[in-house]
N, C-alpha and C positions, 0 to 999 in steps of 0.2 A: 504493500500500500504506500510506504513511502521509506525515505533513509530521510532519520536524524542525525548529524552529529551530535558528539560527546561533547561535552561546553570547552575542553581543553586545557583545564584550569593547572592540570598537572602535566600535561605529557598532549602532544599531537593530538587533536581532534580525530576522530575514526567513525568513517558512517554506518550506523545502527542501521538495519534492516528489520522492518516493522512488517510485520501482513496485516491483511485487514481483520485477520482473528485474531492476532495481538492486540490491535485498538479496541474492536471490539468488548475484548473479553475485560482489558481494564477501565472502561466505562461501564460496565456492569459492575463491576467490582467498585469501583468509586459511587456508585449510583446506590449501591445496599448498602453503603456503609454510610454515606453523606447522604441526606434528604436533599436531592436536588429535583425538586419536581417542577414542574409552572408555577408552583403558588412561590418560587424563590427566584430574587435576581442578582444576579452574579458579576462581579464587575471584571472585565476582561485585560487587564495589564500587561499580560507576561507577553515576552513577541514569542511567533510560534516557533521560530527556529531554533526554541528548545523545549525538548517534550511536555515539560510542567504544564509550558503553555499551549501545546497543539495539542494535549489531550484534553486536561481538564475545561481550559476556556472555548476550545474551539471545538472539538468532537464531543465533548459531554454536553452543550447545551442547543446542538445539531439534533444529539442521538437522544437526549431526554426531556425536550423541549420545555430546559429550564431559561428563561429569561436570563439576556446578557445585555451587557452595554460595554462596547470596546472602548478602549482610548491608547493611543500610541506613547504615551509619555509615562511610564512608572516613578519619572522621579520630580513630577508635578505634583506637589504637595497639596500646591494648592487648587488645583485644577481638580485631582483626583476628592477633593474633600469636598470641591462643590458638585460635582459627577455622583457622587453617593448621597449628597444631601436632596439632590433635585429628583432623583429618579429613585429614591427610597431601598437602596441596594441592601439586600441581607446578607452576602456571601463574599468574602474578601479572598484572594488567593493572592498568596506576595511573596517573599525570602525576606528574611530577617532584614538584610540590609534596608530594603524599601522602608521596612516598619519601622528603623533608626529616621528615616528620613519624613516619614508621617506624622512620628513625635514631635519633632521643631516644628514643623509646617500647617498641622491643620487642628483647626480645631474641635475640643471634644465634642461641641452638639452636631458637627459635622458626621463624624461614623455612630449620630444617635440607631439609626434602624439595622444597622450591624448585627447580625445572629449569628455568624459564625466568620473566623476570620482563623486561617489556616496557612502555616508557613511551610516549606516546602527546600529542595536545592541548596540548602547550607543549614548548620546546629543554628536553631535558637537557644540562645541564651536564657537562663533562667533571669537575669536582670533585667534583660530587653521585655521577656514576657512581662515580669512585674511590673514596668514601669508602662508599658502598656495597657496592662488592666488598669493600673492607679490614673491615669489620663481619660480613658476611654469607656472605663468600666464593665471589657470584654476582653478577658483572657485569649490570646493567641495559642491555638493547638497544631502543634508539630507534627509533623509526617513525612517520611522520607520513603526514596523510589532514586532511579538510574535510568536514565537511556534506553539501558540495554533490559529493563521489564513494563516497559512504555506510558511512562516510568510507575507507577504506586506500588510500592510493595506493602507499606504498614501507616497506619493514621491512627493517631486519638481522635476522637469522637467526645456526644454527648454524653452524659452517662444516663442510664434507663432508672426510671422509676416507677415503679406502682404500687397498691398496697401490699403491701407485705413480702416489697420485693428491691433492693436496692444492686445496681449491678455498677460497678466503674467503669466508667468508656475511656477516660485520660488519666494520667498520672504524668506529673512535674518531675522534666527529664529524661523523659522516653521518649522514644518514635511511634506509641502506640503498640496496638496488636497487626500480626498480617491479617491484609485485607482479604476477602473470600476466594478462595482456590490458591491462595500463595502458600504454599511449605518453607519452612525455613530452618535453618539448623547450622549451629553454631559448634563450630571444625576447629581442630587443631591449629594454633597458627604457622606453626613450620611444614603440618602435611596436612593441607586441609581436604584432600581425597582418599582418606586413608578408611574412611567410612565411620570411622567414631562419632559420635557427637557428646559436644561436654554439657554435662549438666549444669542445674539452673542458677545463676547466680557466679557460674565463670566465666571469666572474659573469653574470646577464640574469635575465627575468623567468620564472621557471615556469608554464610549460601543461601541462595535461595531458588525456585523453579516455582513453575506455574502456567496457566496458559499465555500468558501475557511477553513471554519471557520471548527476546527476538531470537530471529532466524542466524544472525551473525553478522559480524563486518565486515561490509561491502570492499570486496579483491583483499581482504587480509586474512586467510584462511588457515593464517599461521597464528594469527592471535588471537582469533575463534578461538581455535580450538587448547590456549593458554588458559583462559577463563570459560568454556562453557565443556564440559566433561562429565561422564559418567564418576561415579566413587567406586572405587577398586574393590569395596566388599557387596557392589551390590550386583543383582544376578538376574534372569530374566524370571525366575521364579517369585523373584521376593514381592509381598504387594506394594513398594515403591515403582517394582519396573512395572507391574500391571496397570500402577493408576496414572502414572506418567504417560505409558502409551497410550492409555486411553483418551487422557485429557488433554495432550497435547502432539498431535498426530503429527506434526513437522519436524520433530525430533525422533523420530523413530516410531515402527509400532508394538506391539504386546511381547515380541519375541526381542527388543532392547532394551538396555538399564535407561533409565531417564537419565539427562542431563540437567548438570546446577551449575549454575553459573555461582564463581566466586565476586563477592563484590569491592573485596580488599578492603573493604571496612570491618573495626574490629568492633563486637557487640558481647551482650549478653544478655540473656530475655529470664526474666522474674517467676515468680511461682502463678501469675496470672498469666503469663504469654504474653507480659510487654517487653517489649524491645528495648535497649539502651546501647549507643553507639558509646561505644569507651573509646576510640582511635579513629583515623583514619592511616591505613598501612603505610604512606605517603609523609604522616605528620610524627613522624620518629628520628630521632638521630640516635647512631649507635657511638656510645661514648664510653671509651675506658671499657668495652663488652657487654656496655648494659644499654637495654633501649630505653633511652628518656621521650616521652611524649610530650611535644610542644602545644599542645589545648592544655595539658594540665595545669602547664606553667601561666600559659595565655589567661587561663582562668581564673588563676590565684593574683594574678597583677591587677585583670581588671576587680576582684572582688575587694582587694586594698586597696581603690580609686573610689571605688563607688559609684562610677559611672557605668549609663547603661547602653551608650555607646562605646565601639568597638575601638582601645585606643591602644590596643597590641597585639604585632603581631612577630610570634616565635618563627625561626627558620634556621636549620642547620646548613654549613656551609664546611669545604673542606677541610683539614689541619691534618697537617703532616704528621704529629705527635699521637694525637688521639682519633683519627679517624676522621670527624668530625667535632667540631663548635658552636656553639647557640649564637645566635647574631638574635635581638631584638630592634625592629623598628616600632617606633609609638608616636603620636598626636600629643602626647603628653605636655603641660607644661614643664621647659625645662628648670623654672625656676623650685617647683614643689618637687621633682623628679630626685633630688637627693635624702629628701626626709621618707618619701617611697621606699626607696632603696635598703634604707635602714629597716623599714616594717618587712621588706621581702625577706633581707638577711637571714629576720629571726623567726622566718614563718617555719611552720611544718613541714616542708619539701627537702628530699634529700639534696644533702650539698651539690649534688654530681649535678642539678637539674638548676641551680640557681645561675645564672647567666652574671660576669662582672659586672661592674659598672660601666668600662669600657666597652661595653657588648651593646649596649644601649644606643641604638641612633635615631636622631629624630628625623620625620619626616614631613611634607604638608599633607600629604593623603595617599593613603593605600591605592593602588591598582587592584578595577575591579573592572570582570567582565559583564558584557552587555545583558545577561541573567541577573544582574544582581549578587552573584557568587563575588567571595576575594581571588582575584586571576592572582593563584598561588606560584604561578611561571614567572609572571613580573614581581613577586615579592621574592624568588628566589635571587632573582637577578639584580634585584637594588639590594639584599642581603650580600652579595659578592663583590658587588661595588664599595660599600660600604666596608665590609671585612679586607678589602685590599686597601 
């Protein structure tokens, strides 16, 4: 039906090959999980030439004849604030960064008719989210997907009630639950087809399959088949191979294992079946033999700020000695950046993870790609500028 590419944020863009039973199947799948019906209107921002927005804004409200209103500008604050006010929009789809830029820009009676407002294509922040509900007085729910399962794999939702019945739809920090027909299973990170899955509450690599899951990328048949593989202990007998062929007939039929595509993010899912991204495989440096995660650091900087805009960002760069170096660029002032410094020192992170002071460069603004996402190829690259 159609090729997406990949946003590129980390490595080469690569065109995702969708069928029409790919879209399909994840507008169904979004459709039972979100109330998107006509009685809702959905405000259309993302451009489509990235799946967030060719699926959700463009083919779900084609295929469920939910009311939309486009606008080509996500980062009109103030346009998009009177676009919701005027046409009473219930349904927000955006990426965190947007909603950093909606906070300065619009005003709260502006997203009054707001029912549901959902982020998507990069982690929200747990800060960003509060300080969005405290403005707006509607919490932002998180949900993440890839390209390459076109794209929704898992969303929080509302949570259900009725008498004598309470069920949670979201939990603060998650990705939600997978959405209906997605499998998912959290793999060793060194052999993540090795057929084990780790139980609940440890970190590993995320897999997932489904019918949503693409055909492969287009003339790269070599790096298909890197990320989209059967797991070594499964068999045509087993009923993973049975319900894979059945469900998803472009990957093989009854007599092959299904294929999971690895997504190089690192996860763990709870005792309810929520998801929690703990990494991205990408967002690591190996230092002295241990892998330090640059979100964790990123995290504890902004939570000694207190700000709920995004004012660091970690990246490892190379060193002869150790493999690898922490390079920080930040928005920060430099003038309070020294009393910071002193609060990181004596925080709870191990030393190996704490970046000098010298490691700290300021910048005037982050590179970000046209999604919304931080283009983490351009922050590698002012990271090397900077460390030289």
């Amino acid at each position: 039906a159609t090729v997406i590419f990949s946003s590129g944020s980390t490595g080469e863009p690569k065109g995702v090959m969708l069928s029409q039973f790919n879209l399909l199947a994840n507008v169904e799948q979004c459709g039972e999980v979100i109330n998107l019906d006509p009685t809702q209107r959905l405000l259309g921002i993302l451009p489509f030439f990235h799946s967030f927005g060719f699926t959700v804004t463009l083919c779900v409200p084609l295929l469920l004849g939910t009311g939309v209103i486009f606008y080509p500008n996500p980062l009109d604050a103030r346009g998009i604030g009177a676009l919701v006010r005027e046409h009473k929009i219930t349904v927000l789809l955006a990426t965190a960064t947007f909603l950093q830029i909606y906070l300065r820009g619009v005003a709260p009676e502006d997203f009054g008719s707001l029912k549901l407002v959902v982020t998507g294509a990069e982690k929200l922040p747990e800060r960003l989210a509060a300080a969005f509900e405290e403005r707006f007085g509607i919490r932002p729910l998180e949900g993440y997907g890839c390209t390459e399962c076109s794209p929704a794999v898992a969303i929080n939702t509302w949570d259900y009630r009725a008498p004598g019945f309470y069920q949670v739809g979201g939990k603060r920090g998650k990705i939600g639950q997978p959405v209906p027909g997605m499998c998912v299973r959290i793999a060793d990170a060194e052999d993540p087809w090795n057929g084990r899955a780790l139980p609940p509450g440890e970190s590993g690599m995320l897999l997932v399959r489904g019918p949503n899951l693409m055909l492969g990328y287009l003339g790269q048949p070599d790096k298909t088949a890197q990320v989209l593989r059967p797991l070594v202990a499964a068999t045509p007998s087993s009923p993973d191979g049975q319900r894979a062929g059945t469900a998803h007939p472009p990957h093989g039929d009854e007599a092959s294992p299904p294929l999971w595509y690895c997504t190089g993010d690192m996860a763990m899912v709870d005792e309810d079946g929520f998801l929690q991204i703990t990494g991205r495989q990408n967002r690591f440096s190996k230092i002295g033999g241990e892998m330090v995660p640059h979100l964790k650091i990123e995290e504890k900087l902004q939570e000694l700020t207190g700000l709920a805009e995004q004012v660091f960002v970690v990246m490892g760069v190379p060193d002869e000695k150790k493999g690898e170096r922490l390079i920080v660029l930040h928005k920060f002032a430099e003038a309070d950046l020294p009393a910071l410094l002193e609060k990181f020192a004596a925080c709870d992170l191990p030393n190996l993870w704490k970046p000098k002071a010298d490691a700290f460069h300021r910048v005037e603004n982050f590179p970000v790609l046209g999604t919304g996402k931080l283009d983490l190829r351009g922050v590698k690259e002012m990271a090397e500028k900077c460390a030289a």
